[in-house]
C-alpha positions as CSV (number, residue, x, y, z in Angstrom):
1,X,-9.4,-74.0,-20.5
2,X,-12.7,-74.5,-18.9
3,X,-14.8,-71.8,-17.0
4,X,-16.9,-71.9,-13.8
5,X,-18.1,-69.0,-12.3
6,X,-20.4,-67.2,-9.8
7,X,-23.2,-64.8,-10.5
8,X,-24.6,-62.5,-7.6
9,X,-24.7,-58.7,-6.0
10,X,-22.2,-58.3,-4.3
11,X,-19.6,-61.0,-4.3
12,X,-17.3,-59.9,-1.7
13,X,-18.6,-62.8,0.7
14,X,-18.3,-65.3,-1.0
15,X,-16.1,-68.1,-1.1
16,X,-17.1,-70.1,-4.0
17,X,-13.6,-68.7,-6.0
18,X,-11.2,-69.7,-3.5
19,X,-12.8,-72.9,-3.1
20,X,-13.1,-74.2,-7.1
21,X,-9.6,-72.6,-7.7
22,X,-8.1,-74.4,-4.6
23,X,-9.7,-78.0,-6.1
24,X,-8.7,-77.3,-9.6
25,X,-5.0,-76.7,-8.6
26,X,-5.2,-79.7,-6.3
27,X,-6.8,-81.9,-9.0
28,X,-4.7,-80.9,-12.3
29,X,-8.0,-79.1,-13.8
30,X,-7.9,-77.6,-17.0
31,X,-10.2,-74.8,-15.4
32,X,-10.8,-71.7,-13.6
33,X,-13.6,-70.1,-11.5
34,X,-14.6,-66.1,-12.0
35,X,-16.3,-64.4,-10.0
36,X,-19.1,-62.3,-12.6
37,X,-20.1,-59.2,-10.3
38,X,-23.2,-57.8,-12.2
39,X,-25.8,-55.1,-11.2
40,X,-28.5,-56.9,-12.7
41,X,-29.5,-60.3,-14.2
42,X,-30.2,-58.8,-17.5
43,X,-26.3,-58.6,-17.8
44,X,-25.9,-62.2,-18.0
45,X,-26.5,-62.5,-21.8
46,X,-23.3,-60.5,-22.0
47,X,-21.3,-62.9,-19.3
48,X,-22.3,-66.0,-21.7
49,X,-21.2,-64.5,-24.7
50,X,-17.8,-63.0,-23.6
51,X,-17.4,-66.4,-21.8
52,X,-17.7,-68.9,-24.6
53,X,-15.5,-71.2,-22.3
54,X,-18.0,-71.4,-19.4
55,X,-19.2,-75.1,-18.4
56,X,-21.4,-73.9,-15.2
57,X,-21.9,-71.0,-12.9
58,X,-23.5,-71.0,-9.2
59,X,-25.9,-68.4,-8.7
60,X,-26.3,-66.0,-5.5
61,X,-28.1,-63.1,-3.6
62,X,-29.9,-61.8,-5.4
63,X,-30.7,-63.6,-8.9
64,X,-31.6,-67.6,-7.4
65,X,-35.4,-66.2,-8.4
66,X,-34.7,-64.2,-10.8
67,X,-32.4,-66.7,-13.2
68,X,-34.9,-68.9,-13.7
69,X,-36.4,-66.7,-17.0
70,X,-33.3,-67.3,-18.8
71,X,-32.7,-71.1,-18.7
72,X,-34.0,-73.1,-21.3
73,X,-34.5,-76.3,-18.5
74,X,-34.9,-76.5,-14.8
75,X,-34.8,-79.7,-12.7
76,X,-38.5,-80.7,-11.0
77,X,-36.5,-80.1,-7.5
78,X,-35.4,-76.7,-8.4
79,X,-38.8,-75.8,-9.8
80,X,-40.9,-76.8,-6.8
81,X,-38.5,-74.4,-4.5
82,X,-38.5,-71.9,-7.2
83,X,-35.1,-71.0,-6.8
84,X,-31.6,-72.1,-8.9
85,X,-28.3,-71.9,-7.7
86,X,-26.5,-74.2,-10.2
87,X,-26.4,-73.8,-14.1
88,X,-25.3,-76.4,-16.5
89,X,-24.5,-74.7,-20.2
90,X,-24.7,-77.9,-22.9
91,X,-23.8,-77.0,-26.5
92,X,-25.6,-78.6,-28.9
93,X,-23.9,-77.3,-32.5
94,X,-24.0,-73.5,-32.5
95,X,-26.5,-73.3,-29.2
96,X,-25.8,-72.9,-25.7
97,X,-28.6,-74.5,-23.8
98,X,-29.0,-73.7,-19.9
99,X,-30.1,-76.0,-17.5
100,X,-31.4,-75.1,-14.0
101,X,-30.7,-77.2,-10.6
102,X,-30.2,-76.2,-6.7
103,X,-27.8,-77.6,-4.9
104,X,-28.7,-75.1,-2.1
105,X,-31.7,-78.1,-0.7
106,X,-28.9,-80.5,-0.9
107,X,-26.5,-79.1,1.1
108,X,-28.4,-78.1,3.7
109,X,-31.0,-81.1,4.1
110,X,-27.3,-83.4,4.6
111,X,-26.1,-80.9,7.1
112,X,-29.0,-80.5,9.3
113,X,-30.8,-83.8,8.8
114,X,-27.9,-85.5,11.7
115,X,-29.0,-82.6,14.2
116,X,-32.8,-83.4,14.3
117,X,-34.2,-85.4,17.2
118,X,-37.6,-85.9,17.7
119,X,-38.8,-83.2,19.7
120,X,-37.7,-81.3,16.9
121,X,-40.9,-81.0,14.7
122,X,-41.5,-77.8,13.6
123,X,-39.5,-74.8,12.3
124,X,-39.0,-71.1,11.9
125,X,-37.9,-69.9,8.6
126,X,-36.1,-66.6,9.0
127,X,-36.4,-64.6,5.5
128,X,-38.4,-65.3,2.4
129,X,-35.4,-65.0,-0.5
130,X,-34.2,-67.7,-2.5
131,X,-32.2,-69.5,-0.1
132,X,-35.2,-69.6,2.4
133,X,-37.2,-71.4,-0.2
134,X,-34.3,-74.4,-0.4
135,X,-34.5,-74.5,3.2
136,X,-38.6,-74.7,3.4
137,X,-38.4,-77.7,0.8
138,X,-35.7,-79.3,2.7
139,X,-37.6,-79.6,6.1
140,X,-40.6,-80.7,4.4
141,X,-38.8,-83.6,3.1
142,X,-37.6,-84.1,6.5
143,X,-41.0,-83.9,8.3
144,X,-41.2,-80.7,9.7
145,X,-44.1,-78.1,9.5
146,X,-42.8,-74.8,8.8
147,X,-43.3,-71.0,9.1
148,X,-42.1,-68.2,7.2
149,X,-40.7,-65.1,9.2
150,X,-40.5,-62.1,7.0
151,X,-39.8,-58.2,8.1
152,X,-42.9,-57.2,5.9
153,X,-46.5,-58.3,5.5
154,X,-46.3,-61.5,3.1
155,X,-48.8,-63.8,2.4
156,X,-48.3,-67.0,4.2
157,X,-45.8,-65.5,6.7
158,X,-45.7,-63.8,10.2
159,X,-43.6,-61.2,11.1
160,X,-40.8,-61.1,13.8
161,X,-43.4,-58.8,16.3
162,X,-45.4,-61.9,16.4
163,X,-42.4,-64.3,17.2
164,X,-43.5,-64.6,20.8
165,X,-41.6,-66.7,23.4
166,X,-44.3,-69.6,23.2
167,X,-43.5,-69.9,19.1
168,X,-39.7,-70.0,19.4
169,X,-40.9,-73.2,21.8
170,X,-43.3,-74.6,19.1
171,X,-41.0,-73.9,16.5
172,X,-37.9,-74.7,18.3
173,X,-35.9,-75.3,14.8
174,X,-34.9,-71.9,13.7
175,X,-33.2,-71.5,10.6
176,X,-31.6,-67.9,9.7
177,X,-31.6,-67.3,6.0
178,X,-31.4,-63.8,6.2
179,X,-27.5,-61.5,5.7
180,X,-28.0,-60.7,9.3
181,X,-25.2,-61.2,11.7
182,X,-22.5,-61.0,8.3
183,X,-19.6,-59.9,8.7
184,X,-18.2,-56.6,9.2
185,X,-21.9,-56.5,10.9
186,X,-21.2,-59.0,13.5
187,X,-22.7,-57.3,15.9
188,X,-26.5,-57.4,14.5
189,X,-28.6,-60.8,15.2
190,X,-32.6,-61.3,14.2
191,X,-35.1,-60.4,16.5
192,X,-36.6,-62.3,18.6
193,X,-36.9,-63.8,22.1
194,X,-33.8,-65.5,23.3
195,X,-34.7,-66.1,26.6
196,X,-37.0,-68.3,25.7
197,X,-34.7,-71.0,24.2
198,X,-33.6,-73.7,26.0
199,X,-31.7,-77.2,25.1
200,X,-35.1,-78.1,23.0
201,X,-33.9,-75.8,20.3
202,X,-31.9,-75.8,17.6
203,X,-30.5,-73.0,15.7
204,X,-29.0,-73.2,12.0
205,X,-27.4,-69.9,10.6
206,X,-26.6,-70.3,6.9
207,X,-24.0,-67.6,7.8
208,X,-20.7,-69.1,8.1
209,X,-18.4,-65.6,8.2
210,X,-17.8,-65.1,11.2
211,X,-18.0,-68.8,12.4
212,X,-20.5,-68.2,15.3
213,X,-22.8,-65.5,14.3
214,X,-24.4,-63.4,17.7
215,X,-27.7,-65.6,16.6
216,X,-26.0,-69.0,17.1
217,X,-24.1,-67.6,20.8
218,X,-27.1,-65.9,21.9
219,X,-28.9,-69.5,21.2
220,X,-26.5,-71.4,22.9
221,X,-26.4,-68.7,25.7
222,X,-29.5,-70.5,26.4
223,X,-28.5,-74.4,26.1
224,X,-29.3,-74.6,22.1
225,X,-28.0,-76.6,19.9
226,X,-26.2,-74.5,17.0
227,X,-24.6,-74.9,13.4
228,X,-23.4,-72.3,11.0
229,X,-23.9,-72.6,7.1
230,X,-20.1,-74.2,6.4
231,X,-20.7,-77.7,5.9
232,X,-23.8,-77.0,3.6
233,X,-21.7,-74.2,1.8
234,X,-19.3,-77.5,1.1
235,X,-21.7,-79.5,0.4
236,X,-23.6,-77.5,-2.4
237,X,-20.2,-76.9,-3.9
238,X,-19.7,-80.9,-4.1
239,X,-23.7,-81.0,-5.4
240,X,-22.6,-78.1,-7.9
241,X,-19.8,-80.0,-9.4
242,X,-21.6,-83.0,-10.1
243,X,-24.3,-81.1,-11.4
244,X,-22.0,-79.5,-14.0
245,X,-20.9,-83.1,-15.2
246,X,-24.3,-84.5,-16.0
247,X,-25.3,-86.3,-12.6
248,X,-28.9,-84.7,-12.2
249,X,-29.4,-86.7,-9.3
250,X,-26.8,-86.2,-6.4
């Protein structure tokens, strides 16, 4: 039987398991999908060789940087974001080779590309992780400008005391990449100036537990346009699988 998995700190949230498991029993798949909870990415040496059955793993919070020492390949895509969310194994005799895609920029670039009109021009990045980096390559290839909003001092980024009412009308795409707003803590939302949105903006939470995170209803409070992160979560998975089967461009 084949092996998929997931790799990531913590792994309650996810639903990557449910959703491979669900497609393999629909699809009469020889496979399963295992969730590998480890506390570091040095452990994953140890997942590869107790696993001599895995075919492809997704990557999560917090390793999509970190991975990227430990594969032997990564795709020109994945390099520019600097990130990896999708690993390939290939055996070639007695070697296991690794190779290094994200599915991440795909997902989300589909998903939001339908929402942009053409006021829409510039964007707010909110968080600077590995996630954040798909997104910043994916409005670029869509047009946009882009700024980085970070909760420390970072080259190359502002911080949320600076997001004043006349950026969030700038930058009226905002794009939360950050845990805030997950569930149980539904009650938390990024900081910045609601009032100041309007129907010009559009807010994209790659949150999709709970459905409308306090971001997106305090948006469209205000007449925003909002989306949660489900149909790019989907559509990574789909990118994912056809990454594991030896279709480097999807």
């Amino acid at each position: 039987m084949d092996k998929y998995g997931l790799i990531g700190y913590p792994l309650v949230h996810s639903f990557s398991k449910s959703f491979f498991n669900e497609k393999f029993q629909n699809e009469d798949i020889d496979a399963e999908y295992i969730n590998f909870e480890i506390k570091t990415i040095d452990d994953l040496p140890e997942v590869l060789a107790t696993n001599p059955e895995l075919k492809g793993l997704n990557v999560t919070i917090p390793y999509k940087e970190k991975v990227l020492s430990f594969l032997d390949y990564v795709s020109v895509e994945a390099r520019a974001i600097g990130a990896v969310n999708v690993i390939r194994m290939e055996s070639k005799g007695d070697d296991t080779f690794l190779r290094g895609y994200n599915s991440d920029v795909i997902g989300f670039t589909k998903s939001i590309e339908p929402l942009l009109e053409s006021h829409h021009k510039k964007a707010l990045i909110l968080g600077t992780g590995g996630a954040s980096k798909a997104v910043n390559y994916g409005l670029k290839s869509l047009g946009l400008e882009t700024l980085l909003v970070s909760r420390f001092e970072r080259p190359g980024t502002i911080q949320y005391k600076d997001v004043t009412p006349e950026v969030v009308k700038e930058y009226n795409v905002i794009v939360n990449c950050t845990p805030c707003g997950l569930y149980p803590h539904t009650d938390e939302c990024p900081d910045l100036p609601y009032e100041a949105m309007d129907s010009h903006n559009l807010l994209y939470d790659l949150l999709y537990n709970p459905d409308e995170t306090l971001f997106m209803k305090k948006g469209k409070e205000r007449g925003a346009m909002t989306k949660n992160g489900l149909e790019m979560l989907l559509l990574q998975a789909f990118a994912s699988w056809d990454f594991w089967h030896g279709k480097d461009k999807v």
